[in-house]
C-alpha positions in Angstrom: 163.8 183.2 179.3 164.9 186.7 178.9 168.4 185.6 177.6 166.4 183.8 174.8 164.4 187.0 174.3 167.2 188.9 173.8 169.0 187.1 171.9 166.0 186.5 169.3 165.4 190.1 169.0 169.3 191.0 168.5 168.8 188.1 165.9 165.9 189.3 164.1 167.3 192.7 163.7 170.6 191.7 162.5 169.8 192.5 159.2 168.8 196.5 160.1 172.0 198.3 161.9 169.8 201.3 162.5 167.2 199.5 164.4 169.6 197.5 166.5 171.2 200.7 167.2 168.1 202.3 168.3 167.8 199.5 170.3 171.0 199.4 172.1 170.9 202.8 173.1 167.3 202.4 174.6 168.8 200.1 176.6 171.8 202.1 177.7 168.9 204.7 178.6 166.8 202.3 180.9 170.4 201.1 182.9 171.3 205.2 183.1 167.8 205.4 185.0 169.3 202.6 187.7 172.8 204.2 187.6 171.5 207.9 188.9 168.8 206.4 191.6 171.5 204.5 192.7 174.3 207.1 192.6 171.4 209.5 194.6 170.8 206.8 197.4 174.3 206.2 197.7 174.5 210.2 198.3 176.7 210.7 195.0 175.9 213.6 192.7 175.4 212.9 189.0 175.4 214.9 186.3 173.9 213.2 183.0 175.5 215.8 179.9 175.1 215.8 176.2 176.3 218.2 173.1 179.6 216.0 173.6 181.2 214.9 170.0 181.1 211.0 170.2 183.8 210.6 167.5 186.3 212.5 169.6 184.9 210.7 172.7 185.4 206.8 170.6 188.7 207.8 170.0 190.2 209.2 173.8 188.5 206.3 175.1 189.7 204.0 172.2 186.0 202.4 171.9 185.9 202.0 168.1 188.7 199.1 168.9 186.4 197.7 170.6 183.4 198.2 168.2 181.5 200.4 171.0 180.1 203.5 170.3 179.4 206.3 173.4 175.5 206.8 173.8 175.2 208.8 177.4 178.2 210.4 179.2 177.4 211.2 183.1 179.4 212.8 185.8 179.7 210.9 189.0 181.2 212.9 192.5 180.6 214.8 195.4 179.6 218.4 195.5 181.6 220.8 197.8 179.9 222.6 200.4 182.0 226.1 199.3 180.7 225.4 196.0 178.5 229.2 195.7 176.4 227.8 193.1 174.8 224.8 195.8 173.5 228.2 197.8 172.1 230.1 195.1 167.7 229.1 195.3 166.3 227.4 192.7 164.1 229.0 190.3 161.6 227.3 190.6 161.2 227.4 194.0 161.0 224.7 196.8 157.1 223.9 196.3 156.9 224.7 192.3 159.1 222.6 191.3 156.7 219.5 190.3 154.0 222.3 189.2 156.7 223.4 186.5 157.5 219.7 186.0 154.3 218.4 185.5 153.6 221.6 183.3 156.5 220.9 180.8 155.1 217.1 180.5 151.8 217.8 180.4 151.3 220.7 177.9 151.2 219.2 174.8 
């Protein structure tokens, strides 16, 4: 059922690139959400980045051969314990952190 889903929406919005697009990189957004919980249970760091140039990115990567275009770019790895910036405190804290959190989503 969801394959015909899919492939009824993709077909329905064949007609609007920018729509599709929007789409496409929703999607990339939801399987980013599964990639860091399951780099974080796995005990891998991640690192999700943006401010990257995407053309420069298609073409090191060669992804305009393959009609792809780059929507996310994350850092997977381990940190190293003599890294100093893994011992400097947070700023916010160890018990404000969700208090800042939930003020940045809630102050509207």
């Amino acid at each position: 059922m969801s394959r015909e889903l899919r492939n009824g929406f993709l077909a329905s919005h064949s007609n609007n690139p920018v729509a599709l697009q929007s789409w496409s990189a929703s999607q990339v957004y939801i399987a980013l959400g599964g990639l860091l919980l399951a780099a974080a249970d796995m005990g891998i760091d991640s690192l999700t980045m943006e401010g990257y140039n995407p053309e420069i990115l298609s073409e090191v990567l060669h992804l305009k051969e393959k009609d792809l275009t780059p929507a996310v770019l994350v850092a997977l790895g381990y940190h190293s314990d003599e890294d100093f910036n893994a011992l400097i405190c947070s700023v916010f804290g160890t018990g404000n952190l969700f208090n800042a959190l939930g003020f940045f989503f809630y102050s509207y």
